[in-house]
Legacy VTK file of the C-alpha trace (Angstrom):
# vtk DataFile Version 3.0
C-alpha trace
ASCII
DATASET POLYDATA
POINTS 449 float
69.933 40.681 127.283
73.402 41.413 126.679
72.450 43.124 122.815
69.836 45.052 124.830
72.340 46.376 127.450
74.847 47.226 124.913
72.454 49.148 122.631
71.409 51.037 125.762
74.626 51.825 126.286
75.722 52.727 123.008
77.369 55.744 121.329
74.450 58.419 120.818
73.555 58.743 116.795
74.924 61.615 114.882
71.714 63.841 113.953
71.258 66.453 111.118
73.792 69.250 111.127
72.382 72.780 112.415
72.493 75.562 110.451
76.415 77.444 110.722
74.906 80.217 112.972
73.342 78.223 114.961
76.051 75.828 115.159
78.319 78.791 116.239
75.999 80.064 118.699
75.376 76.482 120.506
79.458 74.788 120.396
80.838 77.305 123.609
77.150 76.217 125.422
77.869 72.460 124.970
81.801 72.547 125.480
81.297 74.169 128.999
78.176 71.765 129.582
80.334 69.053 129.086
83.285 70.201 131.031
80.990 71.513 134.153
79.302 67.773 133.973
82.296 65.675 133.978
84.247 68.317 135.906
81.480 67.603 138.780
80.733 63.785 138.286
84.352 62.783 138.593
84.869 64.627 141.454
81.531 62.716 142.862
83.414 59.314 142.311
86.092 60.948 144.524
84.018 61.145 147.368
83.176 57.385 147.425
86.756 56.278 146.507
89.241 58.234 149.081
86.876 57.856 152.343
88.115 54.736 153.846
91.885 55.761 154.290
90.344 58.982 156.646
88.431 56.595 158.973
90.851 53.209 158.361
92.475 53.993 161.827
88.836 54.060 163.685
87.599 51.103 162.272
90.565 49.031 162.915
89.882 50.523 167.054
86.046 48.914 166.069
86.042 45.908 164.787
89.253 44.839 165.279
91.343 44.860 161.699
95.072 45.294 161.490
97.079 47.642 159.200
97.708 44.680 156.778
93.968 44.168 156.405
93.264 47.322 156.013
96.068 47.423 153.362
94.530 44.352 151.952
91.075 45.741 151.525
92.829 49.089 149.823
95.116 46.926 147.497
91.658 44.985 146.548
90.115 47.632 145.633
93.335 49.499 143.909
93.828 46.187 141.447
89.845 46.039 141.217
90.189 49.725 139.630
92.641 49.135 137.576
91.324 45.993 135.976
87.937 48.079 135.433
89.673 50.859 133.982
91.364 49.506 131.105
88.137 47.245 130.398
85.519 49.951 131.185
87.968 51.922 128.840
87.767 49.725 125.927
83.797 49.994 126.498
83.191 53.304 127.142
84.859 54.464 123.738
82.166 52.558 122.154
79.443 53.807 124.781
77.648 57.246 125.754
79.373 58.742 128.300
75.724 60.497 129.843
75.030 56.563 130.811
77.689 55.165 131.113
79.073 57.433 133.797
75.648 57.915 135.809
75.239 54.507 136.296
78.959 54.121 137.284
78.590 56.661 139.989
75.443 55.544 141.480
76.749 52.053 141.422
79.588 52.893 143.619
77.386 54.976 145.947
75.329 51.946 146.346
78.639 50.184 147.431
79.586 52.733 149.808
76.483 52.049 151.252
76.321 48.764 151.543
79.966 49.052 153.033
78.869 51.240 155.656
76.151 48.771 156.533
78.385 45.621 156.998
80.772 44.864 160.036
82.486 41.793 158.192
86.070 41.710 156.784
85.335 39.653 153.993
82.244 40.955 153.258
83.956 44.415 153.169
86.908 43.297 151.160
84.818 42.146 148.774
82.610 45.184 148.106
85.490 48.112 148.107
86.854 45.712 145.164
83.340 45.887 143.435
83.625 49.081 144.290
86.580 49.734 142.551
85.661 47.808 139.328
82.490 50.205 139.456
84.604 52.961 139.555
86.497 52.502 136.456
83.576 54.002 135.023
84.078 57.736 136.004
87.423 58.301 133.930
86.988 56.874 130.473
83.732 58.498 129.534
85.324 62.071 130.420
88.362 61.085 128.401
85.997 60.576 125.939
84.227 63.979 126.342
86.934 65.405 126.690
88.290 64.240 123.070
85.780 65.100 121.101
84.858 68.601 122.622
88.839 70.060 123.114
91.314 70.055 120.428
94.800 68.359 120.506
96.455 72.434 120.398
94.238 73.539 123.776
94.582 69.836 125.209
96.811 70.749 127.818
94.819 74.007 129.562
91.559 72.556 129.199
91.992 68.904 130.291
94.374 70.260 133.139
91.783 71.965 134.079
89.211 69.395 133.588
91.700 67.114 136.034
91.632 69.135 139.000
88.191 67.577 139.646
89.669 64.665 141.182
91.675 67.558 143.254
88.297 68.490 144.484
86.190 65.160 145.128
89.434 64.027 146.539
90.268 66.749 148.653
86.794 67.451 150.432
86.226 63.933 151.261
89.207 64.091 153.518
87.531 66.691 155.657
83.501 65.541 155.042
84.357 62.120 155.735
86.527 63.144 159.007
83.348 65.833 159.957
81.071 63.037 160.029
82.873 60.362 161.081
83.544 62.372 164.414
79.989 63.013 164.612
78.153 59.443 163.742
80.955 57.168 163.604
83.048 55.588 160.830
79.752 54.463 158.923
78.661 57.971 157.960
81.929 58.209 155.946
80.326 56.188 153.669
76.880 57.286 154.186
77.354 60.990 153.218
79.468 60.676 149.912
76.982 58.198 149.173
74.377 59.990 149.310
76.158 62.727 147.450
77.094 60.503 144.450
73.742 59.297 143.581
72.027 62.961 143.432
75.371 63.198 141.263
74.581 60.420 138.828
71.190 61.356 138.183
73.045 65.012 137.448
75.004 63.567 134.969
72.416 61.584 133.311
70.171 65.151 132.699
72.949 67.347 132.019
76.610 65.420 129.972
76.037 64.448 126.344
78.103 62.767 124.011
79.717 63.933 120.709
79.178 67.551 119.113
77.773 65.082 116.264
74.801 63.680 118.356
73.609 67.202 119.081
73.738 68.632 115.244
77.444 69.939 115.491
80.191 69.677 113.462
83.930 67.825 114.884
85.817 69.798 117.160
88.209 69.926 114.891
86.376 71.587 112.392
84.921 73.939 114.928
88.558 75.240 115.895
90.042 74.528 111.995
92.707 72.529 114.290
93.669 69.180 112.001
96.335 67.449 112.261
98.259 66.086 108.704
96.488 63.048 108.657
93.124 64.251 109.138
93.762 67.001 106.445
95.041 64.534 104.039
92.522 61.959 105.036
89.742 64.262 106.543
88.716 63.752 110.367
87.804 59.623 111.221
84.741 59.591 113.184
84.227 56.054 112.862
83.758 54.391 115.981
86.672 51.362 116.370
86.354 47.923 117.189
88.102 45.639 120.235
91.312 44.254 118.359
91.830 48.111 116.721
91.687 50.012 119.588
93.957 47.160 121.541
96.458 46.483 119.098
96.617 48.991 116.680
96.332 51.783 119.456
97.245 50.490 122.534
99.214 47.602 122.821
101.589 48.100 119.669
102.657 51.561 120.757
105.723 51.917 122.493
105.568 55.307 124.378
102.043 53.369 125.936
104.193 50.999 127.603
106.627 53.261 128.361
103.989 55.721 130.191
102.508 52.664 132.189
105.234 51.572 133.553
106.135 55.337 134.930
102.526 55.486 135.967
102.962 52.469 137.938
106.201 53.860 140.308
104.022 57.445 140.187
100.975 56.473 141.540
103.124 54.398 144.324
104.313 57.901 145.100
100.673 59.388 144.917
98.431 57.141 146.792
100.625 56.492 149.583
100.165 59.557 150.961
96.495 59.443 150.459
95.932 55.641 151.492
98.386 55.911 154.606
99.044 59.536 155.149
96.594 60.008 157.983
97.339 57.150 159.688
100.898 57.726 159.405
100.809 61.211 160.722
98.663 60.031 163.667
100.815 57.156 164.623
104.403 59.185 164.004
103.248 62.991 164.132
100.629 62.832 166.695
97.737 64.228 164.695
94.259 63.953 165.286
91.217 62.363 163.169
90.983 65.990 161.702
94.133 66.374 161.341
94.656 63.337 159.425
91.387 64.065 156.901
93.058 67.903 156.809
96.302 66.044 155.363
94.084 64.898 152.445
92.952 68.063 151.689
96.246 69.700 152.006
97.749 67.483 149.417
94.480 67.377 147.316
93.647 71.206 147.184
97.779 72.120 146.479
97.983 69.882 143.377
94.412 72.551 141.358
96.393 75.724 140.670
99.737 73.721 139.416
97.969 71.260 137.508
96.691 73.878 135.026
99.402 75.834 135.430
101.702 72.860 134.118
99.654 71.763 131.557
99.536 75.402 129.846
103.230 74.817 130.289
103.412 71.929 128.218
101.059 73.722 125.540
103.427 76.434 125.615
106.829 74.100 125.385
105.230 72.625 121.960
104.034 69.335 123.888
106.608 68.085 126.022
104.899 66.493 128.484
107.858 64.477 129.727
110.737 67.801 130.590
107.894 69.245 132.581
106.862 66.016 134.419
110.611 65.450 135.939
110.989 68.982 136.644
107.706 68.505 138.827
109.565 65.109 140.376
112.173 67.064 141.664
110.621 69.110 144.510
108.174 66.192 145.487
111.248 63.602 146.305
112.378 66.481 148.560
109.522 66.589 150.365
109.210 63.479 151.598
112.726 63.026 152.125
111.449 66.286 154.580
108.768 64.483 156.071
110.792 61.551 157.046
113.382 63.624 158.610
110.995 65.638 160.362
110.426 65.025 164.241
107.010 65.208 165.630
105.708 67.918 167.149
106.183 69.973 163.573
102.638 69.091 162.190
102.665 72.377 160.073
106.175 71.713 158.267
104.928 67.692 157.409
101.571 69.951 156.011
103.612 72.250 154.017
105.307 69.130 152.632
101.957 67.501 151.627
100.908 70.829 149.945
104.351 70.680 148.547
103.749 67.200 147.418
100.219 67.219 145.891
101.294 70.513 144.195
103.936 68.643 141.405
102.407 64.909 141.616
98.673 65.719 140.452
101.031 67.712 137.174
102.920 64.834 136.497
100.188 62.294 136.562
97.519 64.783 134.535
100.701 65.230 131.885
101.364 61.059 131.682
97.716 61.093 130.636
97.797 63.701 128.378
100.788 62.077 126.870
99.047 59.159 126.466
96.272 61.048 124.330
98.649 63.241 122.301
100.054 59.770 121.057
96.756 57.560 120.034
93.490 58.586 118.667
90.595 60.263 120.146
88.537 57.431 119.395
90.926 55.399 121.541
91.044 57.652 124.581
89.746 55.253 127.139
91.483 51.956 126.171
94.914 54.247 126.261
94.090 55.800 129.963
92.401 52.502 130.992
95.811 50.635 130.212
97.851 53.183 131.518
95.547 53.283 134.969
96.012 49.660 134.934
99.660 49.985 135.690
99.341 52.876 138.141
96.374 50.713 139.933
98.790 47.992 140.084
101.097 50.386 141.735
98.670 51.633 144.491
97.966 47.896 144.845
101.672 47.099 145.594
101.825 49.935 148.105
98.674 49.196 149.625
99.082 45.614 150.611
103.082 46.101 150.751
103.379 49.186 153.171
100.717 47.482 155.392
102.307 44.741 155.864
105.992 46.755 156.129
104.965 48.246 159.049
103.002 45.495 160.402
106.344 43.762 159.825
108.911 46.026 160.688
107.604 47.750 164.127
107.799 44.217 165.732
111.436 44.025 164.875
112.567 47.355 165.401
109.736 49.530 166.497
106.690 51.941 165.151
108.993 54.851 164.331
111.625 52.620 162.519
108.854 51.205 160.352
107.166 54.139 158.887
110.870 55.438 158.402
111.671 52.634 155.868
108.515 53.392 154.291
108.940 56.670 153.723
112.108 56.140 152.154
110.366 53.272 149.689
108.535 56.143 148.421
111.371 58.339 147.919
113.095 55.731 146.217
109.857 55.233 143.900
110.024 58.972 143.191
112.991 58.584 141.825
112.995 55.667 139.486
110.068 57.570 137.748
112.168 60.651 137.317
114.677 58.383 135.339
111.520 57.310 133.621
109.999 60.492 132.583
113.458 61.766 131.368
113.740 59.255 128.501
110.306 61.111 127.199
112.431 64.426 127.524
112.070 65.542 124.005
108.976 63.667 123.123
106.420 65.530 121.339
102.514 65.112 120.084
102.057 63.296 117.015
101.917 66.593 114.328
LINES 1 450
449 0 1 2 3 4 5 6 7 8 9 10 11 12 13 14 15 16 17 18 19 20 21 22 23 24 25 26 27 28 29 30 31 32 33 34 35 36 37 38 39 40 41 42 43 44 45 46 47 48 49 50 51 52 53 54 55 56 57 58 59 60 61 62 63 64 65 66 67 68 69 70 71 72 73 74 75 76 77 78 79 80 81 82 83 84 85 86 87 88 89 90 91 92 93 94 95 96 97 98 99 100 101 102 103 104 105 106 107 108 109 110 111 112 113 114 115 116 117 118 119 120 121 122 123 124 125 126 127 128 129 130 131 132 133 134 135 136 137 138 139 140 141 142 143 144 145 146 147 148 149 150 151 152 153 154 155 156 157 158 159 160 161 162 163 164 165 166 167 168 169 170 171 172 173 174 175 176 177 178 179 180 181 182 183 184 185 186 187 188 189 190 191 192 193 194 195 196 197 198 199 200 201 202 203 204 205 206 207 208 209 210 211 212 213 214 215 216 217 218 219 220 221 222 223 224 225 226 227 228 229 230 231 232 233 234 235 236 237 238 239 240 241 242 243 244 245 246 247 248 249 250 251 252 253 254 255 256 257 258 259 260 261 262 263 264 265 266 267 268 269 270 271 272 273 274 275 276 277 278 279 280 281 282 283 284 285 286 287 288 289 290 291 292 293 294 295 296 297 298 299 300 301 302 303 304 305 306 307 308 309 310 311 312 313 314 315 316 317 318 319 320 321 322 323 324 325 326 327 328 329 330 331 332 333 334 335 336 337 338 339 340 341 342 343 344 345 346 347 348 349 350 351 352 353 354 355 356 357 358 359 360 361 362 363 364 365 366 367 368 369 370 371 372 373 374 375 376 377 378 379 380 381 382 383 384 385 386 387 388 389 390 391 392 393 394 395 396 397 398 399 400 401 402 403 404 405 406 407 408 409 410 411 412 413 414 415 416 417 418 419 420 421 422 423 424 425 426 427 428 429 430 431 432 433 434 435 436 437 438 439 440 441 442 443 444 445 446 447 448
């Protein structure tokens, strides 16, 4: 059963070359096929990821649940993604990406429904960490895509813009899920994305393909005469790698790898705890409403798409330094929430401003970690490299998760509310900062030529 699964799952065969003009006519067709299909399935695992921080506060009134398990069930779920990152990863470079990621999404939408469905703490804990480990299918594969249809030289502008998906699926889930929540209660924020994400797998599974080889093409690189030495010395490798030389030779024995998890890891602390406690904490501290809270969501998710490309074609144009341009984008976000915890209530626009302000440089810095990641391994390794890196940063939204939950859970007993969402706030900051002293020992780095 297992050799039938994995042969279904497999890497699509390379097939006859097409003639040159055809070739020439079809490679723009298929690049923007694949970047519409991933663009639009990744956003789809969005909206079944980001929905339970919007109605957390709603379903604690419900059935009862405290911040820290609430925190629990996110940290569950944040471990459970990164564990099924880095080991979908390692699969999904030796799988098709038009499977693999279809069945991904539809089996977190069957999650979300189930989720919806059940009124048990347990019982949800335990799904929104299968859901998680499901969901470590929806990045790899487009790494994948990505790094066989784009070429190391327009990596930076077409991936940024590639990552602004998550900008999307992210940032409309904040508002759908508060929309329907206030309509039907806090189970049709899982109902609706659901739905949503299964019409998007079977999307995926008609329209994404897999390498320009499997539809008659020749490598990207060929396509844009962009080699690097090796590959001109040694021609392109399009042999597909095994376990032990994608984890050690790629991953595992490379120093800036390490190096870029563990600044992932203090980056996505600063990320997700906007996005897994920003709505509550803006109801609790800033008085804001359900809506208001989803709105945060989509204020921080919707600022971070014009920067994100813009700082990737940056890094393009600065010859690959991924690192300068991700602590100049540090700067302006640990002033922001140094603004937000200073800020009094009754000032709901400023702490929105500050979000915007916030999503606009962190989405850049954690798009340019990746694409540092890729500049330094080989395409055939994409997902094992982002899956390990994700790791770390899932271990970091785990950490924040279950640890700011129980901070304030904690803290407002012995001081009060206010107090405890201060020292929060000023965790983050302090997060923010180690990973600007992280980023700036990659100051000069540069892709591999």
């Amino acid at each position: 059963m297992f050799k039938r699964i994995r042969n279904f799952l497999g890497p699509a065969p390379h097939i006859p070359r097409l003639p040159e003009a055809e070739a020439k006519r079809l490679y723009p067709r298929y690049r923007w096929r694949i970047m519409e299909s991933t663009f639009l399935g990744y956003a789809g695992f969005y909206l079944v990821r980001n929905n339970l921080s919007v109605v957390s506060k709603d379903i604690e009134g419900v059935l009862g649940y405290d911040h820290s398990m609430i925190g629990s069930i996110l940290a569950v779920t944040a471990i459970s993604y990164g564990i099924g990152k880095f080991l979908m990863g390692a699969i999904s470079d030796r799988s098709n990406p038009r499977k693999f990621m279809a069945l991904g999404l539809l089996f977190t939408a069957i999650c979300n429904f189930a989720f919806g469905s059940a009124e048990n703490y347990h019982l949800h804990m335990a799904l929104w960490a299968l859901n998680g480990l499901f969901q470590g299918m929806g990045w790899p594969p487009c790494g994948r895509s990505m790094g066989h249809w784009f070429s190391v030289r327009e990596r930076g502008v077409f991936f940024s813009i590639w990552n602004t998906s998550h900008n999307l699926g992210g940032g409309l889930v904040g508002f759908l899920a508060a929309y329907v929540a206030g309509l039907y209660g806090w189970q049709a924020a899982f109902y609706f994305p659901g739905a949503i994400a299964m019409i998007g797998s079977a999307y995926l599974f008609w329209r994404l393909r897999d390498t320009p080889q499997s539809v008659g093409l020749p490598p990207i690189e060929e396509y844009k005469n962009d080699f690097t030495e090796e590959e001109l010395e040694h021609g392109v490798n399009e042999k597909e790698l095994g376990t032990r030389e994608l984890l050690l030779d790629h991953v595992l024995t490379n120093k800036y790898i390490w190096l870029l998890a563990i600044a992932n890891f203090f980056a996505y602390i600063v990320r997700y705890s906007m996005l897994d406690w920003g709505p509550m904490y803006l109801r609790e501290v800033k008085d804001a409403t359900l809506t208001g809270g989803g709105l945060a969501i989509l204020v921080m998710e919707f600022g971070g798409i014009p920067s994100t490309i813009f700082f990737g074609w940056v890094s393009d144009k600065l010859d690959g330094r991924r690192g300068m341009v991700g602590v100049l984008c540090m700067v302006p976000i640990a002033a922001a929430f140094a603004t937000i915890a200073l800020t009094p209530a009754g000032f709901l626009w400023l702490d929105m401003c500050m979000l915007a302000t916030i999503g606009c440089f962190i989405y850049p810095v954690l798009n340019l970690i990746t694409i540092a990641a890729l500049d330094l391994t080989s395409k055939k390794a994409i997902g094992t490299a982002a899956g390990f890196i994700g790791l770390f940063g899932y271990i970091g939204r785990t950490v924040q998760a279950k640890g700011f939950g129980w901070m304030v859970d904690y803290f407002k007993d012995v001081y009060s509310l206010h107090t405890a969402w201060l020292i929060v706030m000023y965790t983050i900051l302090a997060c923010a900062l180690v990973t600007i002293a992280m980023l700036a020992t990659m100051w000069r780095l540069k892709p591999k030529a």
